[in-house]
C-alpha positions, 0 to 999 in steps of 0.5 A: 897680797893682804894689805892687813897681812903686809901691815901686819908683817911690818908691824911685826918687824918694827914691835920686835925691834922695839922690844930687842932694843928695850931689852938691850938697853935694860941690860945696861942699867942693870936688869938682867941680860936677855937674848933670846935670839942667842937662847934660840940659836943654841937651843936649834944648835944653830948660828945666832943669825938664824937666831935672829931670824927665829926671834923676827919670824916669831914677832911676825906671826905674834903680829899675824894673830894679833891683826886676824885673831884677838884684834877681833876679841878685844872689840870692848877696849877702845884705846890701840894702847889699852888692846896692846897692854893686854895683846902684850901680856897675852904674848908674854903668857904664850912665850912662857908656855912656849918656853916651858914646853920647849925646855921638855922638848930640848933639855940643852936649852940655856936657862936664864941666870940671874933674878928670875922675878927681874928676868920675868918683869923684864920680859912682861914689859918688853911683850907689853911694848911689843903688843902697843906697837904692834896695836898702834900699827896694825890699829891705825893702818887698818882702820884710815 
């Protein structure tokens, strides 16, 4: 197998981790709570295990198409960190569209409460933590 897709694949698991765990102590000091696995979950009338499955496989094919797609686009970025800045707000925009269409999609989607401008900052720097994790893994792996 690819060493650049096992990477990739690692990269993934450990950007969505970090980001879970952004989200989960952002909650504690008073942003408001998000779970997209349980939203996952209800929305494919599904355990939140499988939920939880869906939010690690969606890191890693975020994590696939960074390293084999817009790794390539971003050649004027030096810095993995400036390339993970804009890879995570390239991700935040694709899981907001995604989220849109699956709301047309599946009606019974639960819908985030509380602050919508904290629920939506909130998520831009978790995509921006996961996209500089992702870069710094795939970036360094790749190029030594």
């Amino acid at each position: 197998m690819n060493n650049k897709f096992l990477i990739s694949i690692v990269a993934g698991i450990v950007a969505t981790i970090a980001m879970t765990a952004m989200m989960m102590i952002a909650a504690q000091l008073g942003m408001p709570k998000m779970e997209p696995p349980k939203m996952l979950a209800t929305t494919m009338g599904a355990s939140v295990a499988i939920g939880w499955i869906m939010h690690f496989m969606i890191g890693i094919i975020f994590a696939l198409i960074y390293s084999f797609i817009i790794k390539d686009w971003l050649t004027k970025i030096s810095s993995s960190l400036g390339k993970g800045v804009v890879f995570g707000i390239i991700a935040f925009v694709m899981a907001q569209i995604s989220m849109g269409l699956m709301m047309q999609i599946f009606p019974t989607m639960p819908t985030p409460s509380g602050n919508m401008i904290l629920i939506l900052m909130g998520g831009l720097i978790g995509h921006i933590l996961f996209g500089i994790v992702v870069a710094a893994i795939v970036n360094k792996k790749i190029t030594s």
